[in-house]
C-alpha positions as CSV (number, residue, x, y, z in Angstrom):
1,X,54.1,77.4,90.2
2,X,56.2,75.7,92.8
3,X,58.6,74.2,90.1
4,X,58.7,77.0,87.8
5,X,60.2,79.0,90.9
6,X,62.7,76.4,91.9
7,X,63.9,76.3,88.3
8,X,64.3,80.0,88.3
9,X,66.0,80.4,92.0
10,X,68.2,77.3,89.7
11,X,69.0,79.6,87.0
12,X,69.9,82.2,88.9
13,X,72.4,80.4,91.1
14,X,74.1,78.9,88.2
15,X,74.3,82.6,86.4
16,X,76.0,84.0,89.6
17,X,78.4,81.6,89.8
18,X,79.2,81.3,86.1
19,X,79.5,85.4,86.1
20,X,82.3,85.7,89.3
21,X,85.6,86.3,87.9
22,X,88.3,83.6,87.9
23,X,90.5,85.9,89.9
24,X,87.4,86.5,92.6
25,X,87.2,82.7,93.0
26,X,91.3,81.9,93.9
27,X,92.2,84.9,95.7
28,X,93.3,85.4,98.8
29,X,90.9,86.5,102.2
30,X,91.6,90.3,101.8
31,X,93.3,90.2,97.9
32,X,90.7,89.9,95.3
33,X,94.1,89.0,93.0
34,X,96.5,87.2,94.7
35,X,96.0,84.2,97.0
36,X,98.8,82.0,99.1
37,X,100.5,80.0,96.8
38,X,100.6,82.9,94.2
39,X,103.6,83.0,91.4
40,X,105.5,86.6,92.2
41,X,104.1,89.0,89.7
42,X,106.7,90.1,87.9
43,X,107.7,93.4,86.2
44,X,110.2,95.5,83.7
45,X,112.5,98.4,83.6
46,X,110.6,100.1,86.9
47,X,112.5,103.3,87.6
48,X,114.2,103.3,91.0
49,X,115.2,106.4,93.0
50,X,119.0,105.4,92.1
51,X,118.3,106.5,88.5
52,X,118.6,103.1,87.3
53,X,115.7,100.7,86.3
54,X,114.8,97.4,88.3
55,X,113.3,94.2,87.0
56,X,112.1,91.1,89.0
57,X,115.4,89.5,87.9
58,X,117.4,91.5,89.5
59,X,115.6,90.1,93.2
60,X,116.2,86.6,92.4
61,X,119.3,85.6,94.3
62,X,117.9,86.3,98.0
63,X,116.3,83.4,99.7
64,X,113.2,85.8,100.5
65,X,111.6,88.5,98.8
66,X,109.6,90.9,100.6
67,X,107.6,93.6,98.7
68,X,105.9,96.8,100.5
69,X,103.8,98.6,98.6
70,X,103.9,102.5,99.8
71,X,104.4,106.3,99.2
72,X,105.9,109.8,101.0
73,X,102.4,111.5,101.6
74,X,100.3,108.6,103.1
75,X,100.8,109.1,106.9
76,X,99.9,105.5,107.4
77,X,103.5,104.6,105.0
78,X,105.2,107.9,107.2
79,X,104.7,105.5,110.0
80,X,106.1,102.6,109.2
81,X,109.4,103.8,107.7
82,X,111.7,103.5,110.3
83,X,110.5,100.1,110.8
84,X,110.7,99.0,107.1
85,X,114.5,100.9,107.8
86,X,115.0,98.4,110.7
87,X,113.7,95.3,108.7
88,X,115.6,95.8,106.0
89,X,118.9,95.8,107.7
90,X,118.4,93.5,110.2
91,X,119.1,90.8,107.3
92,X,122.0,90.5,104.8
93,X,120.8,91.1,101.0
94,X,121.7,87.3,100.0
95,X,119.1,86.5,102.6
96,X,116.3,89.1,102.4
97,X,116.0,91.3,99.8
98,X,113.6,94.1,100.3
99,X,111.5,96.3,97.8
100,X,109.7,98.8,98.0
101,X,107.2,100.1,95.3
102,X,105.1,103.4,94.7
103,X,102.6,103.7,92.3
104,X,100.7,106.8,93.3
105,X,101.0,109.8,91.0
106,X,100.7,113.3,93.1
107,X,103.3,115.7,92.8
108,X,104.0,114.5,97.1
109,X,104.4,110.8,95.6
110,X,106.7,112.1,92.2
111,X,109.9,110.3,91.5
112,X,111.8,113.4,92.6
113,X,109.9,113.6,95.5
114,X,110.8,110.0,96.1
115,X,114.6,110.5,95.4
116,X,114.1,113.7,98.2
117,X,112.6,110.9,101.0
118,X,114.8,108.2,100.0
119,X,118.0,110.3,100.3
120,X,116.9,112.5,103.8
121,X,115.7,108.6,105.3
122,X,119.1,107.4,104.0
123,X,116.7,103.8,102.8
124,X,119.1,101.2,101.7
125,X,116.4,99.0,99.9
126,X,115.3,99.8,96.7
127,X,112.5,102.3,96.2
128,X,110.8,101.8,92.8
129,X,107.9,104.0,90.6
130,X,105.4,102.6,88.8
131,X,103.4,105.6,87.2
132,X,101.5,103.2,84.8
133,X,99.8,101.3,88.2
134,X,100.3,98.4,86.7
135,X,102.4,96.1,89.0
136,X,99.9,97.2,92.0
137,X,97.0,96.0,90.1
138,X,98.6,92.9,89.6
139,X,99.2,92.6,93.1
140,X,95.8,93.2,93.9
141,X,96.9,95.6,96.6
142,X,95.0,98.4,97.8
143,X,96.6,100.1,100.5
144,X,99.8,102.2,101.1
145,X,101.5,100.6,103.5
146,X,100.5,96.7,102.0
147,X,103.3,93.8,102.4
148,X,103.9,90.6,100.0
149,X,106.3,87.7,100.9
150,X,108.0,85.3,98.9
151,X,109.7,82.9,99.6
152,X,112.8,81.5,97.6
153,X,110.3,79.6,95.1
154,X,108.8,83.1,94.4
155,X,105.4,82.1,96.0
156,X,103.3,84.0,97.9
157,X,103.8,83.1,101.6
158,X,102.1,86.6,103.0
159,X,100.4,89.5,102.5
160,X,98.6,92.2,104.4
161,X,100.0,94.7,107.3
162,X,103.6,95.0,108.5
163,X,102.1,93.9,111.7
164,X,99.6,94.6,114.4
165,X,100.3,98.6,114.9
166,X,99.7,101.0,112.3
167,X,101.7,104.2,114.3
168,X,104.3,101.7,115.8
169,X,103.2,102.2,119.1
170,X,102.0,98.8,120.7
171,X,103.0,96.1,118.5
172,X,102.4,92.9,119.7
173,X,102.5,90.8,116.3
174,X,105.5,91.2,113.5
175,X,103.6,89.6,110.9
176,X,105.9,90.4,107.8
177,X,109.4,89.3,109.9
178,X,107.3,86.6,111.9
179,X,106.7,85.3,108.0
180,X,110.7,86.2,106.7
181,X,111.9,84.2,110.2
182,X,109.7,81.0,109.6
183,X,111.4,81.0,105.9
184,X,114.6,81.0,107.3
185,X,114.3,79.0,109.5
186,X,112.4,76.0,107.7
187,X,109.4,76.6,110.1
188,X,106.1,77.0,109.6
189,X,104.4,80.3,109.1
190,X,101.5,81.3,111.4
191,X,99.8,83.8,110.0
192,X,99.7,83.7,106.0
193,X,97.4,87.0,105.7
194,X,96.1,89.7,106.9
195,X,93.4,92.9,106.4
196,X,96.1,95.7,105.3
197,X,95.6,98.9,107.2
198,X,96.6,102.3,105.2
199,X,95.9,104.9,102.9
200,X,93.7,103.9,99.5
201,X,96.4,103.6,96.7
202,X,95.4,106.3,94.4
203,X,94.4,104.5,91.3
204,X,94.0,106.3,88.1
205,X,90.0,105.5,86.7
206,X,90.4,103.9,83.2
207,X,87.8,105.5,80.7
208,X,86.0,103.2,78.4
209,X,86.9,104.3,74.5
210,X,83.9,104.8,72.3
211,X,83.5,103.1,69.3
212,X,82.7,105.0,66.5
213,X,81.2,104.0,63.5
């Protein structure tokens, strides 16, 4: 009885391992997707609030890439703003080049809604839509605001929060310029991820087709 139980317990071990997800296996601490290391995901013809569309090419010539996933109704993303503002033009284009995506689809999170925020913020950086979700779901990201760096190889360097204060109050850690500042600067980077604090991105639920006979 003994053995017939071990070989079970056996079994079932192998079938749980066997039945996790590639993905689930390489990603990252908080990114069931993406770990460090990670290629950029890249993406086509996203619509920007400029009018025109956007494709990873057209990021390629800055040493570092920082993406910031995020959206005008989250108050989480309201709060961090004028600090993505600040971020982006505290470094020349050639040397950072900042992008920020929105994939939700509420009439508050609309293109033209977008093109309102961008233009009364007066944001310098790119502010893209992505109504099909897809780019977010191959970030793995979850939260509005959520940060990805690259570095000039287009690998994942880090991802999680902007840094230690949601409101901008008390912050004590920069993670996302402590990351861009290491790239720069040859050095090594001392925090590669963190748990991303924010609204749920509002992902639409994909319905199963029937078959039909």
């Amino acid at each position: 009885m003994k053995s017939a139980y071990i070989d079970k317990l056996i079994v079932l071990i192998a079938f749980t391992l066997f039945s996790v997800p590639f993905a689930s296996l390489r990603a990252g601490e908080f990114n069931r997707v993406l770990s460090i290391g990670d290629p950029l995901p890249s993406w086509t013809d996203l619509e920007g609030v400029d009018g025109a569309k956007h494709s990873t090419a057209d990021f390629s010539e800055s040493k570092v890439l920082v993406i910031a996933f995020t959206c005008n109704s989250c108050p989480y993303a309201v709060d961090i703003e004028e600090r993505l503002i600040k971020l982006d033009g505290r470094y020349a284009p050639s040397e950072v080049q900042v992008v920020a995506i929105n994939v939700n689809t509420g009439e508050a999170d609309s293109l033209e809604a977008m093109k309102e925020r961008a233009a009364a913020k007066g944001f310098a950086f790119e502010y893209l839509f992505d109504p099909t979700q897809k780019i977010a779901r191959d970030f793995g990201a979850t939260r509005t605001p959520e940060f990805f760096v690259f570095n000039d190889d287009r690998k994942l360097v880090y991802q999680g929060s902007l840094d230690d204060s949601p409101d901008g109050t008390s912050v004590g850690n920069q993670y996302v310029i402590s990351a861009v500042q290491a790239l720069l600067d040859a050095g090594d980077i001392q925090v590669t991820e963190t748990v991303p604090i924010g609204c749920n991105i509002r992902y639409e639920r994909t319905r199963r087709s029937r078959s039909t006979e």
